[in-house]
N, C-alpha and C positions, 0 to 999 in steps of 0.2 A: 506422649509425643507432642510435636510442636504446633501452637495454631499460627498458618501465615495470611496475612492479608494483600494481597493483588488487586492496587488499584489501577484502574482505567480510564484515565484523565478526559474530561469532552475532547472535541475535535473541534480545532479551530479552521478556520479558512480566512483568508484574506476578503474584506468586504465586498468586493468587485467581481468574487469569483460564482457563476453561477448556482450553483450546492456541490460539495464534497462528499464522496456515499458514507452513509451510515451505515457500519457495517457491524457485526457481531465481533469482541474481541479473540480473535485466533488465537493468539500469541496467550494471553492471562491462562485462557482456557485450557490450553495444553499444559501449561507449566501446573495448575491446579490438579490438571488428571494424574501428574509425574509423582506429584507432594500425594493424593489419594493414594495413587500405587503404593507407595511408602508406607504407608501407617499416619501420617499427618493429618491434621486437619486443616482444611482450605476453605477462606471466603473470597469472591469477588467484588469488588465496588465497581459498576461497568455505568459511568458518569452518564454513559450515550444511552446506553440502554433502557436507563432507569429515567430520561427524560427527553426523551426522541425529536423532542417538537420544543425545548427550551433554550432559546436564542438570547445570548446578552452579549452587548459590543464590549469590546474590549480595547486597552489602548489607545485612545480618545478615537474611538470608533473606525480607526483600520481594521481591528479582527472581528471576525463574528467564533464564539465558541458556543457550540450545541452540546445541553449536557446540563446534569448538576453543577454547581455553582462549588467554591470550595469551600464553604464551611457546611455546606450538605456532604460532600463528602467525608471531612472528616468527622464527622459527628455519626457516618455509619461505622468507621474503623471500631470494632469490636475492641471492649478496653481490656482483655486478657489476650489479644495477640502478640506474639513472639519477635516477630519481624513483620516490615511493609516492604511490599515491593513495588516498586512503580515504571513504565517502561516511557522512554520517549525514543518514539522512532521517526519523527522528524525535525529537523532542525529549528524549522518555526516557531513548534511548541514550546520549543526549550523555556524563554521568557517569561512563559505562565506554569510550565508543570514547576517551575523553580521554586513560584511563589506555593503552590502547593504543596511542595514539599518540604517548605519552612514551616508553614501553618502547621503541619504534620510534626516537624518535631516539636512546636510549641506545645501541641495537644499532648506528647505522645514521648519527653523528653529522655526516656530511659529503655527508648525501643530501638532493635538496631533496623534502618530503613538502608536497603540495599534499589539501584538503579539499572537497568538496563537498556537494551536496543539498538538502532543501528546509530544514533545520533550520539548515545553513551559511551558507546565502542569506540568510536570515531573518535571521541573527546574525552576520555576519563579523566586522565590530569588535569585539565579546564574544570572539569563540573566539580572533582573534591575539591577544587583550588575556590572559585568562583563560591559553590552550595557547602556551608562546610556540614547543613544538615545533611546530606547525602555520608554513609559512613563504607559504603561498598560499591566499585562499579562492575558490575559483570560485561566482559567483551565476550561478543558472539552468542553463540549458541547456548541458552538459557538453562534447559532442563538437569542435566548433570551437575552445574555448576552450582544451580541452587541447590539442589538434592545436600551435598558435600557440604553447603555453607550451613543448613541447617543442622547436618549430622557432629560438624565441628561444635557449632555453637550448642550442642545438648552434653559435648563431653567435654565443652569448655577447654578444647583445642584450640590451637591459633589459626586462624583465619589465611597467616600469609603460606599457609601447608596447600591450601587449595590451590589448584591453578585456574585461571581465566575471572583472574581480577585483578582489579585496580584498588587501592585500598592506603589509609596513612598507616607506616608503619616509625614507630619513634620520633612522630613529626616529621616524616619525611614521606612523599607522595610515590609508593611503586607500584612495578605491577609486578605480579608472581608468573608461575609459568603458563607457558599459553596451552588451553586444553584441543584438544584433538576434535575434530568434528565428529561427530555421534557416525557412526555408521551402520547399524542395525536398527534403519526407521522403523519400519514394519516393529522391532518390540518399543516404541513409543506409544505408551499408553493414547489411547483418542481424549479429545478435549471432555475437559465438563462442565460442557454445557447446561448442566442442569443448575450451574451456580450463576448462570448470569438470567435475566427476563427474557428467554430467548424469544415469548410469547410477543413480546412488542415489537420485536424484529418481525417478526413471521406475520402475525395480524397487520400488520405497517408497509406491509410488503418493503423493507429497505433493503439493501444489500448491496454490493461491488456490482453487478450487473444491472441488463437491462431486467425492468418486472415482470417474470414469468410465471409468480406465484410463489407459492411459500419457500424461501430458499436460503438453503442454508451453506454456509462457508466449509473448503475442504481443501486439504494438498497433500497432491498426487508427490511432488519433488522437492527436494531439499538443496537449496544451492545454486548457481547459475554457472556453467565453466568458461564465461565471457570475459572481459576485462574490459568492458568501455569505462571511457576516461571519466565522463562525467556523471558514475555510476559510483555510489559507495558500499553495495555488494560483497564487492572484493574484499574487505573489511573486515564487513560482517562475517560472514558466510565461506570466506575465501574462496577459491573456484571450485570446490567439489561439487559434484552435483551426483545428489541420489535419489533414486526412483525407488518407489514404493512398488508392491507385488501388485498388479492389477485387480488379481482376486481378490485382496485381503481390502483394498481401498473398496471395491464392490460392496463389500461385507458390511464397512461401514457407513457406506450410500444407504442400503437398501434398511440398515440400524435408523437413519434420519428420516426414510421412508415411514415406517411402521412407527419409531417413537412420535416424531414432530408434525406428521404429515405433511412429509417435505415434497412437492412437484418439482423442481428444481435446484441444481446445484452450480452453485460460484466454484472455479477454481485461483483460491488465493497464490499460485507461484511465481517464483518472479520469470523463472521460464519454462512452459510445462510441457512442452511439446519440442524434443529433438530427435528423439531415438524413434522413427519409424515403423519396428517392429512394436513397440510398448504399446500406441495408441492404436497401432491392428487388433492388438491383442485385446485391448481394454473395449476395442468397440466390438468385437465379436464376443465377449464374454457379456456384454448387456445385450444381445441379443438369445443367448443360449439362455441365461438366464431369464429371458420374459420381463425385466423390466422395462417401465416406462415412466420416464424422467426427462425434461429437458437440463441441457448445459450446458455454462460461457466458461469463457478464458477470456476474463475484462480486463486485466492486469498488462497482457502481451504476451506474444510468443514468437519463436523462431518459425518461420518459411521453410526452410531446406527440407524438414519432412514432406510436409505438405503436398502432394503434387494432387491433380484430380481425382484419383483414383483414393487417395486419403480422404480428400475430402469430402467424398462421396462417402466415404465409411462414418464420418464425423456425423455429416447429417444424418444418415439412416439411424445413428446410435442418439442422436437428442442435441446435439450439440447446433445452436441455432445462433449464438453470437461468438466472435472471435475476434481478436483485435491484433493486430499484426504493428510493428514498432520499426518502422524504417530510420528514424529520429531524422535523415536526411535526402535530399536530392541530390545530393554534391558528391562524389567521388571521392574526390580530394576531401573534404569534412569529413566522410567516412573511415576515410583512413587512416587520418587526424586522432580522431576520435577513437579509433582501434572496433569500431562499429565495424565485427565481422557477418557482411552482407552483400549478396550482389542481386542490385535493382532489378536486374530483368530478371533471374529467375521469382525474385520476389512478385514483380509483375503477373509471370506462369501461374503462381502459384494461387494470387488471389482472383485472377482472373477463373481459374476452376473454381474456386470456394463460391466465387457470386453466380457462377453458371448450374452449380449443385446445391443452392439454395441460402449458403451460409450467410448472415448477414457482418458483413466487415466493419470494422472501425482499424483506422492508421492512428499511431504518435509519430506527430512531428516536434523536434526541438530547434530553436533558431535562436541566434546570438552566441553560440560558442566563441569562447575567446581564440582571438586571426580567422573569423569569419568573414570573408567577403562581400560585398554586393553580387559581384559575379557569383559566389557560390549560394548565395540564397535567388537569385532568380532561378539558377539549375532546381534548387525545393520545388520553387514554385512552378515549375514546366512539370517536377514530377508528380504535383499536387492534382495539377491540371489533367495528366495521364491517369493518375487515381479515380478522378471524376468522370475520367472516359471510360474508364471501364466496367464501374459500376460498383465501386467501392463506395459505402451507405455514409459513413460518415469518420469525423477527423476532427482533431487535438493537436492544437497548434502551440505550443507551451514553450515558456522563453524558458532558455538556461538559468539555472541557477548553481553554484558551486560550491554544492553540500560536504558539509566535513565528511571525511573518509574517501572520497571521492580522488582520482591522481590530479583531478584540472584543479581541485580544491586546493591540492598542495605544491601548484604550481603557481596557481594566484597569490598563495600568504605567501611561499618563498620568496618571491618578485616582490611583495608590499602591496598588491595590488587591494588584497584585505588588512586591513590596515591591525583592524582589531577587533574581539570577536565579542560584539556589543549586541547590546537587544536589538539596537537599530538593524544591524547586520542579520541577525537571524530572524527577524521580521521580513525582511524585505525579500528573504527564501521563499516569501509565498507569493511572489509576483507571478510566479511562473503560471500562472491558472487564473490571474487579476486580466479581468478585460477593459481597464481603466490606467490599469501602472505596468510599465512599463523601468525593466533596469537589465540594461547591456552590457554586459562585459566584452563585448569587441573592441578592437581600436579603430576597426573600421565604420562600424555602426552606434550612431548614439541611442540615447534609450527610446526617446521621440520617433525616432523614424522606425525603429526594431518594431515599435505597438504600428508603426502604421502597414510594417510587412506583414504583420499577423494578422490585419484586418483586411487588407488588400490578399492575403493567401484563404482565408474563410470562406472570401466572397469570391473568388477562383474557383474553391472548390462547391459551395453549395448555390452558388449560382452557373455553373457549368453543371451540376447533376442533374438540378431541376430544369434546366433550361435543355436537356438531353432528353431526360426523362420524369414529364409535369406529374404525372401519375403520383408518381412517391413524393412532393410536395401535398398533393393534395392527400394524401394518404396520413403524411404527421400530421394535417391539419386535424384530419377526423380522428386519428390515435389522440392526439391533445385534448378535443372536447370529449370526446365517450371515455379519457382516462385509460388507453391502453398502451403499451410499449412494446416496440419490434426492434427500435435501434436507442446505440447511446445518446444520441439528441431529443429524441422525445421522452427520454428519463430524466435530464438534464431540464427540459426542459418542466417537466412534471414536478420536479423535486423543489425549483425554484419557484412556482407559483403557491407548492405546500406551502415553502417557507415565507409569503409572503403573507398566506391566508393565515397561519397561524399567527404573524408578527401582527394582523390586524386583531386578529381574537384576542391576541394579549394586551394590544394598546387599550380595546372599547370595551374591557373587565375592568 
């Protein structure tokens, strides 16, 4: 059988941006578990994992990546593996996983390295065109498609037999047929985890949420059935969206429990809460069953379920942070946007979650390309109402228009991106840089866009603490004794890590 290698490239962020979670890789993991199911053999290289706390700038010091370096990583790629696989799911990263994946085939000249993700999907014809060491692009949905490419490549079948790739065939760049999304999640084998140092995760307390203790990564759902514009989802994933059996997700909770002595669980979905009956379900079934666990949803989720009555079910079951994704205050931007939402029931909705205990986090996005002044002050009155009512805290994040995305392909259509350069895919990381600022409105330049975001900040957490001094004084004391309730005082925790180890590393 075949040995494959799944590497997991650091994580970069833009230098300005407070820290980026470090999180355990979901995506390697699962595909590992899919190749074990098989009869295969699987390693991870998890760059983050294996060096949690190693910070080098990059790019004449715009990026910072956290992680092994690349010739630490290739120098773990086992030298009888089959294939490499490597995922880049942001657009950012593009520029450096590139260079790692050259290095890779220097090392490794006669291995076939296959690529995927939502940035690969988005782009396959760029990255074989651009990487000629890249020799396969998988779009979409991973597990089946690798399954097929290994099973080809053992009977020395042709490659262009598989669907859901991108691939040179005669010198000539195609893609083969597009595969079907998986629809029987539940028999998707669970990650394995046991191939990455999940112990550094765990003991490090890192994770997609705020610190609640040991906590490990999980999804409940596959897919989102939205189409916002400046979403590249649709893509990936195209609208389907499937839910897993609540019991059997139970099953593998309470598996992290007993193996890793997990207190808490992240949910990684892109949308995990719609269908009303599912999280009834899910929350009365950790009640019958006597667990006790806390759990976020830091990623974002839909309102519509939600009413008090849910979210009273949320808290009773563990669920202590939840981040709700308005992206707007505008109406018009909303609709724009195809952001299927209406303010005031969202309003309802988190107004119960703060009165039954749940602690809130909002995403807002500003600079959408034909954004207005008029329609970002409308943000910022609804920013303002956020802070009235008791919503903990907020993510003010510029646009950016990531490949696969529809505003993406309505910007290159126009010229408006002119050409898809490192400079370009660097500059995807503004959207989290509290320093750089880059606009794509006609009405807004990029200068005055950093100064709505800074002027919306101090709206929102100078009208909460100015309402209610208590929870100022509360992060203060969560900051010095090291503890987290909301996403600001993680953010804030994770930036002072990384500042004490940037010292420890300087004074060695």
């Amino acid at each position: 059988m075949a040995h494959i290698t799944l590497v997991r490239p650091p994580a970069l962020i833009s230098r300005n941006t407070l820290q980026g979670p470090l999180t355990p890789p979901i995506g390697p993991a699962y595909l590992a578990g899919s190749l074990r199911k098989a009869g295969h053999t699987a390693s991870i290289i998890d760059a983050v994992g294996e060096a949690p706390f190693k910070i080098v700038e990059l790019f004449n010091g715009s990026m910072l990546a956290t992680g092994l370096g690349i010739e630490e990583m290739v120098e773990r790629v086992p030298g009888h593996t089959d294939l490499i696989g490597i995922s880049c799911m942001f657009s950012h990263e593009w520029p450096y996983i590139r260079l790692l994946i050259e290095s890779l085939r220097r090392a490794f000249p006669n291995v076939l390295i296959l690529s995927g993700g939502e940035h690969i999907t988005a782009l396959p014809e760029f990255t074989l065109d651009q990487c000629r060491a890249v020799d396969l692009c998988v779009l979409g949905e991973g597990e089946e498609t690798l399954l097929d490419v290994v099973a080809h490549l053992e009977r020395r079948g042709e490659l262009s037999e598989v669907s859901g790739l991108a691939l040179r065939d005669n010198g000539q760049i195609s893609r083969t047929c597009a595969r079907a999304r998986i629809r029987h999640v539940d028999d998707i084998p669970w990650p394995a985890w046991d191939l990455i140092p999940v112990e550094n995760y765990l003991s490090q307390r890192l994770g997609y949420g705020v610190d609640l203790g040991r906590s490990m990564p999980i999804l409940a759902t596959r897919g989102c059935p939205y189409q916002c514009t400046f979403c590249s989802s649709p893509s990936m994933w195209t609208t389907r969206y499937v839910t897993r059996k609540p019991a059997l997700l139970l099953d593998e909770i309470q598996t992290y429990i007993d193996t890793y002595g997990a207190t808490n669980i992240d949910f990684y979905d892109l949308t995990a809460i719609i269908k009303r009956d599912w999280i009834i379900e899910f929350c009365r079934l950790i009640g019958e069953r006597g667990l006790k666990f806390t759990w976020q949803l830091p990623s974002g989720t839909r309102s519509e379920a939600i009413d008090p009555e849910v979210s009273s079910h949320l808290f009773g079951a563990g669920c202590r942070n939840l981040t709700y994704a308005p992206e707007s205050g505008s109406p018009t931007t909303l609709r724009r946007i195809k952001k299927v939402v209406k303010l005031d029931r969202m309003v309802k909705s988190m107004r119960g979650a703060v009165r039954n205990g749940v602690n809130l986090k909002a995403n807002i996005i500003i600079g959408f390309p034909d954004e207005t002044r008029a329609e970002l002050r409308e943000t910022m009155l609804f920013i303002a109402r956020m802070a009235w009512i008791g919503v903990h805290d907020i993510s003010i994040s510029m646009f950016s228009p990531y490949p696969g995305s529809e505003l993406y392909e309505g910007l290159r259509a126009s010229g408006r991106i002119k050409d898809l350069s490192d400079e370009y895919f660097l500059s995807l990381a503004a959207y989290t840089d509290m320093k750089q600022s880059v606009s794509w409105s006609d009405h807004v330049s990029s200068q005055e866009l950093g100064l709505w975001r800074i002027f919306g900040l101090l709206l929102f957490y100078g009208g909460q603490y100015l309402m209610r001094p208590w929870r100022l004084a509360n992060t203060l004391v969560n900051v010095v004794i090291n503890r987290q309730e909301s996403r600001l005082e993680k953010s804030l925790h994770d930036y002072l890590k990384r500042i004490f180890h940037s010292q420890l590393v300087k004074s060695s």
